[in-house]
C-alpha positions in Angstrom: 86.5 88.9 150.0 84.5 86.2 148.3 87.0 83.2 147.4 85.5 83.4 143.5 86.1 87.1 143.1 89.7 86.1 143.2 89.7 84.1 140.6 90.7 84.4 137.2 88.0 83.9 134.4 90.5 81.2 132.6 90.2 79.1 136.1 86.5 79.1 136.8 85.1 79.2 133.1 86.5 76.7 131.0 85.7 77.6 126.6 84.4 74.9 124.9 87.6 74.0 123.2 89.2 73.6 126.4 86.7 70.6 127.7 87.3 68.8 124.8 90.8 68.8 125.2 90.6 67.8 129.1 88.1 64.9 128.0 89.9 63.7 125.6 93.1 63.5 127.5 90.9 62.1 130.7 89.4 59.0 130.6 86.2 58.3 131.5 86.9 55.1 132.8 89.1 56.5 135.7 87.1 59.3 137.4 89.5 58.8 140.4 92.2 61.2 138.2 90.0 63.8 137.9 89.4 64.5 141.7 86.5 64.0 144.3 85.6 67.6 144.9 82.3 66.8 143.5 82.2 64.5 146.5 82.3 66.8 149.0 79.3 68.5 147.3 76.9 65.3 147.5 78.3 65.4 151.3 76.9 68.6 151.6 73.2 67.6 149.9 73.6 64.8 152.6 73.5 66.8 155.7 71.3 68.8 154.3 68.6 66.1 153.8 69.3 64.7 156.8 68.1 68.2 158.6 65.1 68.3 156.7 64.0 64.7 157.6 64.5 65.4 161.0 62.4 68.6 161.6 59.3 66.2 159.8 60.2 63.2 162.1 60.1 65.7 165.8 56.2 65.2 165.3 55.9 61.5 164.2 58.1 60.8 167.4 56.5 62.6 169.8 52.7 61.2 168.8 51.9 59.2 171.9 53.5 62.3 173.9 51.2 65.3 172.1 48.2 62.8 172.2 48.5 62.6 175.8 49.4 66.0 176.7 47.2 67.7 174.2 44.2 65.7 174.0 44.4 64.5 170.7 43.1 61.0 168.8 44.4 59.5 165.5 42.2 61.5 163.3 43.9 64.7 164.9 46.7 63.5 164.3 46.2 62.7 160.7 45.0 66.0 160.3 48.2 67.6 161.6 50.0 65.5 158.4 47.2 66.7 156.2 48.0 70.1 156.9 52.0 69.3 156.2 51.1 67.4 153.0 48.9 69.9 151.5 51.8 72.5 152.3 54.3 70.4 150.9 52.3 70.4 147.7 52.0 73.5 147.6 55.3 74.3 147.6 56.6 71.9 145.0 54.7 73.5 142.9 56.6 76.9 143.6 59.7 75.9 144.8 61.1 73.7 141.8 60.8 77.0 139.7 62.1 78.9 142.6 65.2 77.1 142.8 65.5 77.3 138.6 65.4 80.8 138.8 67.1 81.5 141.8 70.1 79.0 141.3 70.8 76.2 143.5 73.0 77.9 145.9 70.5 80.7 147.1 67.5 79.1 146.8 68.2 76.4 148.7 69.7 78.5 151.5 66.8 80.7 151.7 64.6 77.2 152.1 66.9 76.2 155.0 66.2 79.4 156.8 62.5 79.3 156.4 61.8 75.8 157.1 63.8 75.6 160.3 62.3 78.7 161.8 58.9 77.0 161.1 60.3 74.0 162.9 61.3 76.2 165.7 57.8 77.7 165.7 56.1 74.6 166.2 57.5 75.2 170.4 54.6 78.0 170.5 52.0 75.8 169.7 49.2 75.3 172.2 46.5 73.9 170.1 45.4 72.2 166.8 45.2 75.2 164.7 48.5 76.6 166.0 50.2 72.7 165.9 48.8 72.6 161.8 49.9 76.2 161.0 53.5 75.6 161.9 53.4 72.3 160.0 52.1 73.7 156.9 54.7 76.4 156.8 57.3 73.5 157.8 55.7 71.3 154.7 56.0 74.3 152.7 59.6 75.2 153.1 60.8 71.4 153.0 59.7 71.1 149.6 62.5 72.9 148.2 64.8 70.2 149.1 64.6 67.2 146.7 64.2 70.3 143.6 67.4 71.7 145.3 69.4 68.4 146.0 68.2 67.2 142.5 69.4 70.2 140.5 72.5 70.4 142.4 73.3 66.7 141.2 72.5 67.4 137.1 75.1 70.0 137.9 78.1 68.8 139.4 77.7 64.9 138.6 77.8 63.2 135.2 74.8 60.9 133.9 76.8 57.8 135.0 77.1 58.8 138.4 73.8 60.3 139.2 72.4 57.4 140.3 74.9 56.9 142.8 75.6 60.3 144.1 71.3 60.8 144.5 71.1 57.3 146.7 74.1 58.8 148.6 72.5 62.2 149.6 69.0 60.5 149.4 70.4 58.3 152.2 70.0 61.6 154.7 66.2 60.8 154.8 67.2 57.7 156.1 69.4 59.0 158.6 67.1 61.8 159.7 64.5 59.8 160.4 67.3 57.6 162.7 68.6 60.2 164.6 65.1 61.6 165.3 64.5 58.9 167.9 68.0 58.9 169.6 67.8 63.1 169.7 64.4 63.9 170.2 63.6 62.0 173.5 66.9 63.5 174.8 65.6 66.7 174.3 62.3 66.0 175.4 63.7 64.7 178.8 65.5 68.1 179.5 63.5 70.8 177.8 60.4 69.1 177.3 58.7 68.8 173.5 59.0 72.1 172.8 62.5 72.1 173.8 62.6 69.7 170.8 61.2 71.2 168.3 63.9 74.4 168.9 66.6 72.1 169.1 66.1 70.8 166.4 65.0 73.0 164.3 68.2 75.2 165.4 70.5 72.9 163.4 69.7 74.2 160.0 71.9 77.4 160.9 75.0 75.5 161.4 74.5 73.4 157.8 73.6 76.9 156.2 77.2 78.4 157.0 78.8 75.4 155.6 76.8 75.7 152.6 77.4 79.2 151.7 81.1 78.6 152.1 80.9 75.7 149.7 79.0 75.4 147.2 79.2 77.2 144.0 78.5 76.4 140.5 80.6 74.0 138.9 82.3 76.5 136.5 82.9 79.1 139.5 84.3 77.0 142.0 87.9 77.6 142.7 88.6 74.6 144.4 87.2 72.7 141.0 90.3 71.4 138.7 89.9 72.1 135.0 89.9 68.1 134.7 87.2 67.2 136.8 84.8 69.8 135.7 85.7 68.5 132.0 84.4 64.8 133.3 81.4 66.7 135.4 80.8 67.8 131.9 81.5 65.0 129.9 78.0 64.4 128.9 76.7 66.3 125.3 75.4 69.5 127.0 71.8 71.2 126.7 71.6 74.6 125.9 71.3 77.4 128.4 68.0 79.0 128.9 64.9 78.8 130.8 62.2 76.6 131.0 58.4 77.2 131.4 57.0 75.1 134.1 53.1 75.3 131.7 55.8 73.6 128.9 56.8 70.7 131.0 53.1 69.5 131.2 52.2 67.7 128.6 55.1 65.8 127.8 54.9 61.8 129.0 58.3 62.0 130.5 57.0 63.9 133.6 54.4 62.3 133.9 56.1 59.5 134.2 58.0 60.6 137.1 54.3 61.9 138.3 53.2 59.0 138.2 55.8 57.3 139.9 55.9 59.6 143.0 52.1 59.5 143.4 52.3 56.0 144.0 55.3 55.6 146.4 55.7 58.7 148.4 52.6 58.2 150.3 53.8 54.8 151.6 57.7 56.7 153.2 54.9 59.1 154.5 53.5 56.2 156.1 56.4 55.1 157.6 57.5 58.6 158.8 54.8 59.6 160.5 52.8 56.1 161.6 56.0 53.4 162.9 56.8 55.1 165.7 53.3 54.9 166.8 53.0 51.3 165.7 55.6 50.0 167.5 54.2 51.9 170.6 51.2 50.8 170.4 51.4 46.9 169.0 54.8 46.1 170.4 54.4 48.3 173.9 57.7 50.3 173.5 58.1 53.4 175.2 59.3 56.7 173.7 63.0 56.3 175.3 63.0 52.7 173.7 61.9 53.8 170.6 65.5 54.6 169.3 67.2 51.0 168.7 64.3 49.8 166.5 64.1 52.8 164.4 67.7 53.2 164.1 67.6 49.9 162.8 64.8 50.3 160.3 66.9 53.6 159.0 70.3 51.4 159.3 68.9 49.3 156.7 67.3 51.6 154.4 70.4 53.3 154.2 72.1 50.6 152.8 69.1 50.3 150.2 69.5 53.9 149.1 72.8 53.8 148.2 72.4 49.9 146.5 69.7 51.0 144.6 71.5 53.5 143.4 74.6 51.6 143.0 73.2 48.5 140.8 71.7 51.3 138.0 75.0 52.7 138.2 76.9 49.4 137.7 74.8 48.2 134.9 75.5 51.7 132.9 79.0 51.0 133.7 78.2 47.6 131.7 76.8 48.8 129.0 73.4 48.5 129.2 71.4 52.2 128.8 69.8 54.4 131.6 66.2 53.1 130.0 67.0 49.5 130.8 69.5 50.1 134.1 67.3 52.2 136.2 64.2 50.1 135.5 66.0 46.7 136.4 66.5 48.4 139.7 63.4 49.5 140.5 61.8 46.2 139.5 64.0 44.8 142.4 63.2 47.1 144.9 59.6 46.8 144.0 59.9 43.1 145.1 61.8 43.5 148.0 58.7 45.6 149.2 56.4 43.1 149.1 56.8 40.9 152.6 56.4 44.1 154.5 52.2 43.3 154.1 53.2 41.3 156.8 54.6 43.9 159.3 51.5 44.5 160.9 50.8 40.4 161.9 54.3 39.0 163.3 54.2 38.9 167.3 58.0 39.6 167.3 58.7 43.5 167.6 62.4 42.6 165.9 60.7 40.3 163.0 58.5 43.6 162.2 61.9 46.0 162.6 63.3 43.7 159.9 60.4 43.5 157.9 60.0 47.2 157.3 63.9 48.0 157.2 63.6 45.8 154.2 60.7 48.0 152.6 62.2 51.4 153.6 65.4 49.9 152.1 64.0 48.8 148.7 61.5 52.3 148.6 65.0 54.0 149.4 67.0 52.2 146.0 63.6 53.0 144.4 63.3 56.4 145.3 67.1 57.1 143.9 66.3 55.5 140.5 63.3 57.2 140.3 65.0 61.3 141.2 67.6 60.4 138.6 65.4 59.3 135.8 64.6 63.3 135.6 68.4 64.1 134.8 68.1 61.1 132.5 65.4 63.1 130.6 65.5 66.4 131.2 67.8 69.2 131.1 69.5 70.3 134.2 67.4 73.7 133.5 64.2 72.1 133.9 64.9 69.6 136.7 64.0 71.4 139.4 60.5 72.3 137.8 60.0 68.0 137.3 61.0 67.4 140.4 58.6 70.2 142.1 55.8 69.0 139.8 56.4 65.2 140.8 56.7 65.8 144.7 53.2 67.9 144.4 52.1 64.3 143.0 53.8 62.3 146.2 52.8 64.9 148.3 48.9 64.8 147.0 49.3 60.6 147.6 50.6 61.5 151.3 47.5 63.6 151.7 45.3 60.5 150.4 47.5 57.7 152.8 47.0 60.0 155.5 43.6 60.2 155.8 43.6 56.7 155.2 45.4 55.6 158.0 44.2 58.4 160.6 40.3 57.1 160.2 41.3 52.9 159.8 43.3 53.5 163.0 40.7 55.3 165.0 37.6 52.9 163.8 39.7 49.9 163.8 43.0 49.8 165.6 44.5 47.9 162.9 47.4 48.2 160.9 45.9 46.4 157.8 45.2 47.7 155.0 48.5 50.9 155.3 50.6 47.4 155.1 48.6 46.4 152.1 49.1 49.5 150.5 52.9 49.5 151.0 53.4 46.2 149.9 52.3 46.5 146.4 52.5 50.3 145.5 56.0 49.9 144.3 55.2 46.8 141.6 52.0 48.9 140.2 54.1 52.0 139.5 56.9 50.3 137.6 54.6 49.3 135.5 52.6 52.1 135.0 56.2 54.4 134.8 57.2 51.5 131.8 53.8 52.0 130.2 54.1 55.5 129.9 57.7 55.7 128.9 58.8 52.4 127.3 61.6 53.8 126.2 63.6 56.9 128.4 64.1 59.7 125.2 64.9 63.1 126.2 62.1 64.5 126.6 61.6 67.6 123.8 61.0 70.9 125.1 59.7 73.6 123.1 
């Protein structure tokens, strides 16, 4: 029997009256009282993010491997990521309502499923057509995550935490695209690449029974105290209802985060799909070497996610509001960014490693801030509409780097102008996110 069948209606739905009274006789100040249960959650959005970066990553780290064996050059390969991006955009248009209407729980387990049988699929491929089919679908599936992960933070974390807790599971990009390196060659060497792209993709079973297990609505869960949902709750809460995705359009709050994700998602895209093929083919390393420099690039960004989540955090704790907190710290990210333009001319392969570890770190604290100005401004209702409407943005700007990159590589060899464009994306869209929302309101929705 289902654990929350068992329980009583007094111990998973909590009146009104009764949050008051557990707030009032809980203090704020000391979350630690209240439990961590909504810890193990954010653990759970974790490995789950983890996952879906690497199934995306199986391709980016076996480039040199699929050019050789398949024939292709760097435009092929850029079209390959085309085909993903346009996907992905796709489906962040459909799958942040999805998720709204489906709840967290289900709809993300139903993305799990589909992406990581396209993943899996990928093993059949034999051409171009067949390599960009599976990766569409894959783009398509994965773009349920970040509306998913997002939704299922407005839910179980307060506004002072959010921050924090989205660096912490945002940090499974980070370590995705780590363990990419150190698993996929491994798999390669036994099974060959298509032995990767099963193994892989395989994984997503083993999260999904965890995650049906687990995770339930705050106000269902059995293994939620009265106290801590109180402090989950803590924050004056929106009404119930639904929310058009047509609604959310016109109001300068999304695009603000619109904006914002246009203008750095392309550049992690960059990263992704392009620094394993830099350092093979401007520093000479070989696909079994390939794992200490990338785990050291993702090393450091992880540190960045959570940091950058952790100063906005801190300063709320302060006393300064989520307008000027979250803006502070992507201003500092943005110019930690900036000395990666210089990736692509140091001669030492562990000065580069360094330099973009610092600029995946700082897009990483960015990235946080930026997924947790939609709680900020939004109901939890509508944030997994925002944050599909936003990644069709990113996802649109990874189509645009993409092309980019594929056709500069193939008529130059140089690694230029996509360190250019990295190095100063982040600085342009702070101020074009502070121009369009000087001030963080919640955002009024009709």
């Amino acid at each position: 029997m289902d654990p929350v069948s068992r329980t009583s209606p007094s111990n998973t739905v909590l009146a009104s009256a009764d949050v008051h009274n557990a707030v009032e006789q809980t203090p704020s100040s000391a979350p630690g009282r209240v439990g961590y249960f909504r810890w193990v959650i954010c653990a759970l959005l974790l490995f789950g993010t983890t996952k879906n970066y690497m199934d995306r990553n199986v391709l980016g780290v076996l480039n040199k491997t699929l050019q050789h064996d398949l024939g292709w050059n760097e435009i092929d390969f850029s079209n390959l990521v085309i085909a993903f991006q346009l996907a992905y955009a796709v489906g962040m248009v459909t799958t942040g309502g999805f998720i709204d209407k489906l709840g967290t729980r289900l709809g993300y387990a139903l993305a799990m499923v589909f992406w990581s049988l396209a993943s899996m699929g990928t093993a059949l491929g034999s051409s171009l057509t067949s390599f960009a089919i599976s990766r569409a679908a894959l783009g398509f599936g994965e773009a349920a995550v970040f509306p998913a992960s997002i939704k299922a933070v407005a839910e179980w974390f307060p506004k002072k935490e959010r921050a924090l807790s989205t660096g912490i599971f945002n940090a499974g990009t980070s370590i995705g695209a780590m363990l990419a390196p150190l698993v996929v060659p491994w798999f390669n060497a036994r099974w060959g690449w298509r032995g990767a792209f099963v193994g892989i993709g395989a994984l997503g079973f083993i999260w999904l029974i965890f995650w049906l297990l687990i995770y339930r609505a705050p106000e269902e869960h059995p293994r939620l105290s009265r106290a801590e949902l109180a402090y989950i709750r803590s924050d004056p809460q929106a009404p119930p209802g639904k929310t058009k995705w047509l609604a959310l359009l016109p109001l300068r709050q999304t695009w603000a985060f619109v904006a914002g994700k246009f203008l750095t998602d392309p550049v992690w895209w960059f990263y992704l799909f392009w620094i394993p093929g830099f350092l093979q083919s401007k520093h000479g390393i070989t696909l079994t070497g390939l794992g200490p420099p990338i785990v050291v690039i993702y090393l450091i960004s992880d540190f960045g996610s959570v940091g950058g989540g952790w100063i906005s955090s801190a300063l709320i704790h302060r006393g300064k509001s989520a307008n000027v907190s979250r803006k502070v710290a992507m201003l500092i990210c943005a110019v930690g960014v900036v000395p990666v333009i210089f990736a692509y001319r140091v001669e030492s392969t562990w000065s580069a490693v360094f330099l973009i570890g610092l600029a995946a770190a700082c897009h990483q604290g960015f990235s946080a801030n930026l997924y947790t100005i939609t709680s900020d401004m939004f109901p939890a209702r509508a944030v997994g509409s925002v944050i599909g409407i936003g990644g069709m943005a990113g996802a649109l700007g990874g189509l645009c780097i993409a092309s980019v990159v594929g056709h500069v590589l193939q008529w130059t060899g140089s690694y230029k102008v996509p360190f250019l464009i990295a190095g100063s994306a982040y600085l342009l869209a702070v101020l074009v996110i502070h121009m369009i929302v000087p001030k963080m309101e919640p955002a009024k929705i009709g």
